[in-house]
VOGU-3710 file (C-alpha; in Angstrom, 3 decimals, decimal comma):
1> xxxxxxxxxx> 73,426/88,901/60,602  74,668/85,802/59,007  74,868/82,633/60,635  77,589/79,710/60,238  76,411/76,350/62,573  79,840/74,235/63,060  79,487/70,536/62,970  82,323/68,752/64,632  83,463/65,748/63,890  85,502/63,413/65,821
11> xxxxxxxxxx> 89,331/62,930/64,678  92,545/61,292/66,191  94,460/63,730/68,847  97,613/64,813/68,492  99,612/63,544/71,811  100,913/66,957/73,665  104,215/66,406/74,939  105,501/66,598/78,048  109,084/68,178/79,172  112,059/65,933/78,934
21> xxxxxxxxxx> 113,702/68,805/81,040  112,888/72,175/82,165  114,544/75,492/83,226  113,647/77,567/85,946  112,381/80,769/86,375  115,840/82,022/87,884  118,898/83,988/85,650  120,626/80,587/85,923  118,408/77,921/85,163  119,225/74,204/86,555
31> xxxxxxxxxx> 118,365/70,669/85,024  115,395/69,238/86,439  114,039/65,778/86,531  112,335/64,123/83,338  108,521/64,629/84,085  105,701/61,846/83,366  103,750/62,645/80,737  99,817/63,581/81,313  97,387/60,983/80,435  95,240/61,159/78,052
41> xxxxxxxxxx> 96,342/64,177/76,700  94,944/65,310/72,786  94,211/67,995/70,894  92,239/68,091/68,102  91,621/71,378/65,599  88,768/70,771/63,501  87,808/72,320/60,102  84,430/73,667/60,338  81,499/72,786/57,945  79,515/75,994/56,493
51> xxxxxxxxxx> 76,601/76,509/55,255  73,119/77,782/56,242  70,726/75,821/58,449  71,991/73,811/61,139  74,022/70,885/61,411  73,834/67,889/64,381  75,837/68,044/67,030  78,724/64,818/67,618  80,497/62,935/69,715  83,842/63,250/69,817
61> xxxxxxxxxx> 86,856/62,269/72,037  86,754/63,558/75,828  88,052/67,278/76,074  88,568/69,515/78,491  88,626/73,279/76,701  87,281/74,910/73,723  87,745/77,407/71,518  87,049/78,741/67,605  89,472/80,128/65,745  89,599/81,908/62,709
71> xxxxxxxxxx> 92,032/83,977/60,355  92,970/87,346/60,916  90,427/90,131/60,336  89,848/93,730/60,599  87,779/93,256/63,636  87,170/90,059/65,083  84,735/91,392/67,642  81,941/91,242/64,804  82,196/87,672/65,525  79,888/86,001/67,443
81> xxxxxxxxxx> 80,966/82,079/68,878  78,597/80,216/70,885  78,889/76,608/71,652  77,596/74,223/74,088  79,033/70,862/75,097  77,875/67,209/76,050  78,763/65,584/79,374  77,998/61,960/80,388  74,899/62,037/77,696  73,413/65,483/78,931
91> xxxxxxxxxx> 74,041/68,632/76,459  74,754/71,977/78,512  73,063/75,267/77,309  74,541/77,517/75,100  77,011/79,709/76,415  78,878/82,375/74,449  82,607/82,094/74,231  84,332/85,920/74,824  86,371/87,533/71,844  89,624/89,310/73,201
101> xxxxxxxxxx> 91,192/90,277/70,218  93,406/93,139/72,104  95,581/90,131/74,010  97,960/89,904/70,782  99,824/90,206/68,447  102,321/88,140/70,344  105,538/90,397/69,509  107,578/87,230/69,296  105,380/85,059/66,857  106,712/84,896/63,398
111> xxxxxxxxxx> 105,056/87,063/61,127  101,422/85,931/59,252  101,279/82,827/61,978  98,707/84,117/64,243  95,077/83,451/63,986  92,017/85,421/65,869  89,642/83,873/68,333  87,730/83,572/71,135  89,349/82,924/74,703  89,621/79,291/75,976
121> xxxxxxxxxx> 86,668/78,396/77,786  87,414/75,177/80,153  84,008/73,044/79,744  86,280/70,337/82,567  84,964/67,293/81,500  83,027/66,237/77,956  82,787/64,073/74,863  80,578/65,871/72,592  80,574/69,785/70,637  78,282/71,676/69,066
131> xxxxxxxxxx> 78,823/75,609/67,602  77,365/78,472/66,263  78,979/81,562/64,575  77,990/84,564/63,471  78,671/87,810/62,165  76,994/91,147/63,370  78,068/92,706/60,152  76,970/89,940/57,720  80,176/88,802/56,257  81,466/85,316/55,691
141> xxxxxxxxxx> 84,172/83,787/58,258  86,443/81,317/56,123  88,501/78,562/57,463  86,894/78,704/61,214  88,381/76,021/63,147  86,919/73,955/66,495  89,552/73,370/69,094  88,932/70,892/71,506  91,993/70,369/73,789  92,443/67,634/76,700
151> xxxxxxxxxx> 95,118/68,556/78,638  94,978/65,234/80,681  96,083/64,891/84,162  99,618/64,806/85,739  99,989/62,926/89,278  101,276/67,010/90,657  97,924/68,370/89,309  96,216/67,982/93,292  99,275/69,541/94,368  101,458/70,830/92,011
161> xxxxxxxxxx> 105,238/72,137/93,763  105,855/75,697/94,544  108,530/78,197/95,495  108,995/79,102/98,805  108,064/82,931/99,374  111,202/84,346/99,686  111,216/86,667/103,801  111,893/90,640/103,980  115,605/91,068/105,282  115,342/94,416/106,168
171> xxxxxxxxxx> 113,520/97,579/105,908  114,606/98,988/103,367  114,265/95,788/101,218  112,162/95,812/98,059  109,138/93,250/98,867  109,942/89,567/98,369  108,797/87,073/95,822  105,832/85,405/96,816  105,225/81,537/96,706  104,971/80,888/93,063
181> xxxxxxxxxx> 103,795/77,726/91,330  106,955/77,411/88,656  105,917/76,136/85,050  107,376/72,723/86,192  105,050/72,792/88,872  102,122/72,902/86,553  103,573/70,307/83,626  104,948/72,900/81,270  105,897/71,325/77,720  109,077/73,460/76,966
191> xxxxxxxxxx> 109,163/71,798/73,544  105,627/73,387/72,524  107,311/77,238/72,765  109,510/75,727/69,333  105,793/74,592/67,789  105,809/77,980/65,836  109,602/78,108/64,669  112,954/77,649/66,758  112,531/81,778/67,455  109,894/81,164/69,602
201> xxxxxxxxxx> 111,873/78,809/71,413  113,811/81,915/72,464  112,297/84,508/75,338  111,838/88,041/74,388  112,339/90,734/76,985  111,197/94,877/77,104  113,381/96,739/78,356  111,972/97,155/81,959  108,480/96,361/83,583  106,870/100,094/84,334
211> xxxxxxxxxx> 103,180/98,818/84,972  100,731/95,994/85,646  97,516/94,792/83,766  95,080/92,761/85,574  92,786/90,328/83,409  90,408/87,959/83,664  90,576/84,591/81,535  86,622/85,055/80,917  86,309/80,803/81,779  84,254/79,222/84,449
221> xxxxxxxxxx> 84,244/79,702/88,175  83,451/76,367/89,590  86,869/74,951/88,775  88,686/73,006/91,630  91,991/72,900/92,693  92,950/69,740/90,860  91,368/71,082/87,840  93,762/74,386/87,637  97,359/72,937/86,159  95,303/71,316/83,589
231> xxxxxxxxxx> 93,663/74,003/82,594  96,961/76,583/82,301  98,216/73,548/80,319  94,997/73,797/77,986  95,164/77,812/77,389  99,331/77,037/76,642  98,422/74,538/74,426  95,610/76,980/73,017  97,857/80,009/72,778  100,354/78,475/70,826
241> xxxxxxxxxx> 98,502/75,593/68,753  95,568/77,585/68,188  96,426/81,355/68,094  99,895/81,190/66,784  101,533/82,616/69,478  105,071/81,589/71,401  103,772/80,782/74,631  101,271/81,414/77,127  99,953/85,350/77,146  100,121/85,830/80,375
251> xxxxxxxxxx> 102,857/86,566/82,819  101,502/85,423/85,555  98,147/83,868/86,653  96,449/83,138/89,987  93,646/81,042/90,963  90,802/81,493/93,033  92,400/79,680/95,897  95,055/81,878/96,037  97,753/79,897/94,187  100,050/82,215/91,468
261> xxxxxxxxxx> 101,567/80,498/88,348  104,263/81,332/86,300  102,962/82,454/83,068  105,524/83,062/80,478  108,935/81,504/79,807  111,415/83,631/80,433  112,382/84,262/84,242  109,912/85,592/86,515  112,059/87,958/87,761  112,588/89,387/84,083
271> xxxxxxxxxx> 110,879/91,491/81,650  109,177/89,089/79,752  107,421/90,104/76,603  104,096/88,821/76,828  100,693/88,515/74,141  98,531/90,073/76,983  97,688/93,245/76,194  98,310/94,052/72,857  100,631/97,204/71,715  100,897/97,792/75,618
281> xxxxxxxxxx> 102,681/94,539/75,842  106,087/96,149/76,161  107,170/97,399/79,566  104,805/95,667/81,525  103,494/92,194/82,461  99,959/90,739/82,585  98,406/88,733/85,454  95,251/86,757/84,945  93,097/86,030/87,526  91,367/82,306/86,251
291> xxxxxxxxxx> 87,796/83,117/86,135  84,955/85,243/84,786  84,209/88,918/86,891  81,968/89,731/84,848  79,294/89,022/87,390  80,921/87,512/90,364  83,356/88,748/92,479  86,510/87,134/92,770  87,730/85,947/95,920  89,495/87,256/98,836
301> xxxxxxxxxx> 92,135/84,813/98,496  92,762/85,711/94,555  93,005/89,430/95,162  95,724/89,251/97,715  97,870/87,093/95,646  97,096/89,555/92,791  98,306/92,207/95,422  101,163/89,833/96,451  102,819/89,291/92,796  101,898/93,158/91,873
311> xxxxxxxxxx> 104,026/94,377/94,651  106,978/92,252/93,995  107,042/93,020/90,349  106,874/96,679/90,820  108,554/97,573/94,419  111,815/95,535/92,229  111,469/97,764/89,484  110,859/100,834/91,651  107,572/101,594/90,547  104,484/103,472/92,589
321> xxxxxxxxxx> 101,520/101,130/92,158  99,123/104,379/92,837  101,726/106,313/90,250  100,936/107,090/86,596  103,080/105,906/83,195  103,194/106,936/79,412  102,939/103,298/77,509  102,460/103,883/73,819  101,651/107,270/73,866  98,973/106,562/76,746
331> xxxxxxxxxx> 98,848/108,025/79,914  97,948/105,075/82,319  98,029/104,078/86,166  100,776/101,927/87,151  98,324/99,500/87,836  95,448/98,869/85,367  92,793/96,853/83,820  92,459/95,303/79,910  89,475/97,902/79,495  91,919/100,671/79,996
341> xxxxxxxxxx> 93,602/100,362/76,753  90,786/99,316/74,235  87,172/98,664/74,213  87,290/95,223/76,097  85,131/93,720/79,087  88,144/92,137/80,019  88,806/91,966/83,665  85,204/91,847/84,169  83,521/94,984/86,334  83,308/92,957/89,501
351> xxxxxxxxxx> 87,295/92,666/88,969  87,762/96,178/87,830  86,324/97,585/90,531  88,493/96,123/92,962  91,844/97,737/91,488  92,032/100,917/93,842  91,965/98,068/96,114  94,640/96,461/95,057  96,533/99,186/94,357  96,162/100,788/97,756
361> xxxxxxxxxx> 96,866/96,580/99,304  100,424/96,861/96,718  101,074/100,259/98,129  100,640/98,723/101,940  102,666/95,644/101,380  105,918/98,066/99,647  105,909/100,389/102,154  104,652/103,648/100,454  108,022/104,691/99,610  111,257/103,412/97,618
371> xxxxxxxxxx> 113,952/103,772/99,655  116,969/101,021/98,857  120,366/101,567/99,307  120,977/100,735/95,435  117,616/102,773/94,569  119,138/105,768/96,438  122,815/105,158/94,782  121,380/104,992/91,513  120,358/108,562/91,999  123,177/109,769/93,099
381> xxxxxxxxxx> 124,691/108,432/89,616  122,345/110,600/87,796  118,565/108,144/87,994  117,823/107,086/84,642  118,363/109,167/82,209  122,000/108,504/82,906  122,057/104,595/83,938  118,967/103,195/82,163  116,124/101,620/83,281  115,847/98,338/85,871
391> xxxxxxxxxx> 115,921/95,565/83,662  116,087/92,865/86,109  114,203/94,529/89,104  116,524/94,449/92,713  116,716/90,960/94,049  118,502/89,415/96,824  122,155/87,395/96,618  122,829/85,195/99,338  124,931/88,020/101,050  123,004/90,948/99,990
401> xxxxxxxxxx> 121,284/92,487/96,729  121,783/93,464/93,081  119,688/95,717/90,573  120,825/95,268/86,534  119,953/98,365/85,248  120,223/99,568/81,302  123,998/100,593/81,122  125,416/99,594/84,983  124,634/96,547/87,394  124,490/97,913/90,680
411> xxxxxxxxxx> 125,725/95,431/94,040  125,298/96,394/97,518  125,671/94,156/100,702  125,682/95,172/104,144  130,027/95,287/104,505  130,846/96,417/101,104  127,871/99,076/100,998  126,731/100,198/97,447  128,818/100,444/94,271  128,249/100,002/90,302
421> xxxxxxxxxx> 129,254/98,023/87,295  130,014/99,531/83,560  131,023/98,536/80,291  132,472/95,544/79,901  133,328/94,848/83,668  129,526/94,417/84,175  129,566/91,511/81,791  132,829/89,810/82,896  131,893/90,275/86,268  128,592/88,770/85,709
431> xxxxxxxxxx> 131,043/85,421/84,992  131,333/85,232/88,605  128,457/87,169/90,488  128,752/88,975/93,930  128,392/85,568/95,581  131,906/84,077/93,506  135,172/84,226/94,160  135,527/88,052/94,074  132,662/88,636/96,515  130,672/92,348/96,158
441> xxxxxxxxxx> 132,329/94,999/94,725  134,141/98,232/97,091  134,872/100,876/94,944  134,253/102,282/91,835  135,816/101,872/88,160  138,981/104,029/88,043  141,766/104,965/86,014  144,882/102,094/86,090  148,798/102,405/85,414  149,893/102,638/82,490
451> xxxxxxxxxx> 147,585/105,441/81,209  144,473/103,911/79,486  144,090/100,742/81,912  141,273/100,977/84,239  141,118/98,275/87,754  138,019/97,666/89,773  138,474/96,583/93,455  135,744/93,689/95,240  136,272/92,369/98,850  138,447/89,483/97,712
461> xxxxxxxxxx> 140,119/90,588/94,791  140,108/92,790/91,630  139,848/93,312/87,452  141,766/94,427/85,668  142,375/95,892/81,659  144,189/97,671/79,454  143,743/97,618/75,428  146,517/95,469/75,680  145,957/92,762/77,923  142,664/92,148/78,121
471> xxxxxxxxxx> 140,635/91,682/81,105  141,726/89,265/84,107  140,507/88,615/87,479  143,003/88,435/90,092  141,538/86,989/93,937  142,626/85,400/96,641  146,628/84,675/97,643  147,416/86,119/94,563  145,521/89,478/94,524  146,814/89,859/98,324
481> xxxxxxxxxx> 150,360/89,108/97,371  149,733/91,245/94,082  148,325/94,291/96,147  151,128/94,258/98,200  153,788/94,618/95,706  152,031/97,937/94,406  149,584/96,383/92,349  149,154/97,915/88,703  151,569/100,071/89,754  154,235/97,183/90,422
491> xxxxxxxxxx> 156,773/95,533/88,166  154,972/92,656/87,071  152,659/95,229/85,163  149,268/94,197/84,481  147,902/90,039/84,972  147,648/88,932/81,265  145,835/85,319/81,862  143,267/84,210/84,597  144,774/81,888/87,109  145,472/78,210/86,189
501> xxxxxxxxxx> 146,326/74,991/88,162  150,657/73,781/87,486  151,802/71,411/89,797  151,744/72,228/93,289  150,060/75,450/93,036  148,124/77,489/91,247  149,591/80,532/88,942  148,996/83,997/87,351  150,789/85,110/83,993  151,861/89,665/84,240
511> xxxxxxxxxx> 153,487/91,607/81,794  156,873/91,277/83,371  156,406/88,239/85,108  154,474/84,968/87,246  153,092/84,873/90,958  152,725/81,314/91,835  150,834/79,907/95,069  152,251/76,922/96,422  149,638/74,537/98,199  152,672/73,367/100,634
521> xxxxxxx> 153,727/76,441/101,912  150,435/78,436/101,107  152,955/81,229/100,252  152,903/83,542/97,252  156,225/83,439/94,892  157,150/86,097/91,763  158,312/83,682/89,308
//
């Protein structure tokens, strides 16, 4: 076994930033207030000394997290990290920092960028490092790095905003979002996902979300409430500074008071490619319960937001959470642990042994069954093999509820019932949404006049194209007065421009002609 003893010494920080603006975890992201930045906030990655023997241990700047990082190997769990840490003049014992090399690669990090490690370990509050590392196999570990990070302290960090859980409108309704802590909530820095290279600025997405994995992040237990934002901050800062990666592994997170964080930029409500569970990473998300299970249990508050963010993520996707999936060429349960794909301890067996709970708890809270009124349309249009899989899961509009699946968006609201969206009348509806000026759609795509134009109907209005026109949205007066005359099938032929503002009114440009609407008479003129 060779040995490597790390002596640290104390540098300058590098100040982490802190979001001039941010975007939400919604399709449409909004502006939000500039935040205050964190105080004291540093990191500091330090070379490490080798040699035989041992080293003394130093002071260095306070810190809140640690970790060792190295370069890439065959198999980084022949590496053994240890380290223990100095608060207010007392050292702590040693403790041994887990190696989770199956998290990555990060699909989205730019190639030869990544480094191995151990996991963060929060250590809350200290000023002084000392390390150990060794190698079960004998060989020399070059260019092994100390990180100490302090994520320093936001005035939202004792109660950091969340989202309000969104309430069941009916039935047959997939199961609502739960109250999630938003990465503004818990002092994001959007600028640190371009640290790596402007791609990583960029989310990646899978194609769908078919499964769950449950972790654990392997720190400390005795963390309080205050202490959690900083520490998601930390492990972000750790990810990406550190390991190389674009972001924060995880999807999601959850605390043991109960609280769930947004992991991953992207949209919650999206397929987010995460770094969480290495080549299973596509078509599923990761949730991390902040703690070690090893040998204590988590708590009942943790598990049933675990349950909560599981069933939301998979009842919108139309998944069984007691159901089985092919990822990778593995068969695997809808819901699993880190262990199930590789040789890990990762979620710990007091967590591992609770997920036939939670799988039976997800099960409860969806209903047992998947029975939508888009679910059941999108069967009648031939399931998935002919319309793709969910990408972004069903989720409610203000008047009803919309699935985007592979090839067709599919709308349905209680007065226009069901219907779909294909080729490129998905994406130019999309301009709009169910909730603009056209409202939901009410029938299907059919065949226009002339021969090779094709029209689309929605409660207040409809598209329209032909290779020759183009595409063009006609609503309100206009559409009515439009309809009226015939339609496509009129004399004005098919609307070649949206509508525009002229004076008095507002007007539409056809084939063979104008309908105007005059604001005085709120009448309808051909032109």
């Amino acid at each position: 076994m060779r040995t490597t003893r790390l002596a640290v010494i104390a540098v300058t920080g590098l100040a982490l930033f802190v979001p001039s603006q941010w975007q939400s975890s919604q399709a449409t992201r909004p502006q939000a207030p500039e935040a205050s930045a964190a105080t004291d906030s540093s990191y500091q990655e330090l070379p490490l000394r080798q040699g035989p023997g041992t080293t003394s241990a130093t002071a260095t700047k306070p810190f809140g997290l640690v970790g060792v990082t190295w370069p890439a190997r065959p198999d980084s769990r022949e590496v053994v990290a240890k380290i223990r840490v100095q608060r207010n003049g007392v050292w702590s014992d040693w403790e041994q920092l887990p190696v989770e090399e199956e998290h990555g690669p990060d699909p989205a990090s730019p190639e030869g960028q990544e480094r191995d490690g151990t996991d963060p370990f929060w250590v809350g509050d200290a000023n002084g490092i000392d390390a150990s590392l060794t190698t079960k196999d004998g060989t020399t570990v070059s260019d092994a790095k100390v990180v100490l990070i302090q994520p320093g302290v936001l005035a939202t960090d004792a109660k950091p905003p969340s989202g309000v859980a969104a309430t069941q409108t009916s039935a047959r309704a997939p199961y609502p979002i739960p109250a999630i802590i938003g990465r503004p909530g818990w002092g994001a820095d959007e600028r640190l996902r371009s640290h790596n290279g402007a791609a990583c600025a960029r989310p990646k997405y899978t194609s769908t979300v078919q499964a769950a994995f449950v972790h654990h992040t392997a720190d400390r237990n005795n963390y309080t409430r205050a202490q959690v934002p900083a520490m998601i901050r930390a492990t972000y800062a750790y990810h990406v500074k550190s390991r190389g990666w674009c972001d924060i592994g995880y999807n999601f997170l959850v605390d043991k008071f109960g609280r769930i964080f947004e992991g991953r930029y992207g949209g919650m409500q999206l397929p987010v490619l995460g770094a969480h569970t290495g080549s299973f990473n596509s078509n599923s998300f990761g949730v991390s319960l902040i703690g070690n299970f090893d040998k204590a249990r988590p708590t009942g508050q943790m598990l049933e937001a675990t349950a909560r963010i599981i069933a939301w993520k998979l009842d919108a996707n139309y998944r069984s959470p007691q159901a089985t999936v092919v990822l990778d060429g593995s068969k695997l349960h809808t819901v699993s642990g880190h262990r199930d794909t590789k040789a890990t301890a990762c979620p710990g067996n007091d967590l591992y042994s609770q997920l036939g709970w939670l799988k039976a708890r997800a099960d409860t809270l969806m209903g047992r069954s998947v029975s939508t009124e888009i679910y059941r349309f999108a069967l009648q249009l031939g399931g998935y093999r002919k319309i793709g899989q969910p990408f972004w899961g069903e989720h409610p509009t203000r008047k009803g509820r919309a699935t985007y699946f592979g090839s067709r968006d599919l709308y349905w609201s209680p007065a226009s019932g069901a219907h779909s969206l294909q080729g490129g009348f998905r994406w130019y509806f999309r301009r709009f949404g169910p909730d603009g000026i056209l409202g939901f759609p009410t029938a299907e795509q059919r065949n226009g006049r002339p021969s090779g134009s094709l029209v689309q109907r929605f409660q207040a209005g409809a598209i329209y194209w032909s290779p020759r026109t183009g595409m063009h949205a006609v609503n309100g007066p206009i559409s009515r007065k439009y309809g009226a005359l015939g339609s496509d099938r009129s004399r004005l032929g098919l609307p070649v421009s949206e509508p525009f503002k002229v004076a008095g009114g507002v007007q539409q440009k056809y084939q063979h002609g104008r309908l105007t609407y005059s604001f005085r008479t709120r009448k309808v003129y051909i032109t």
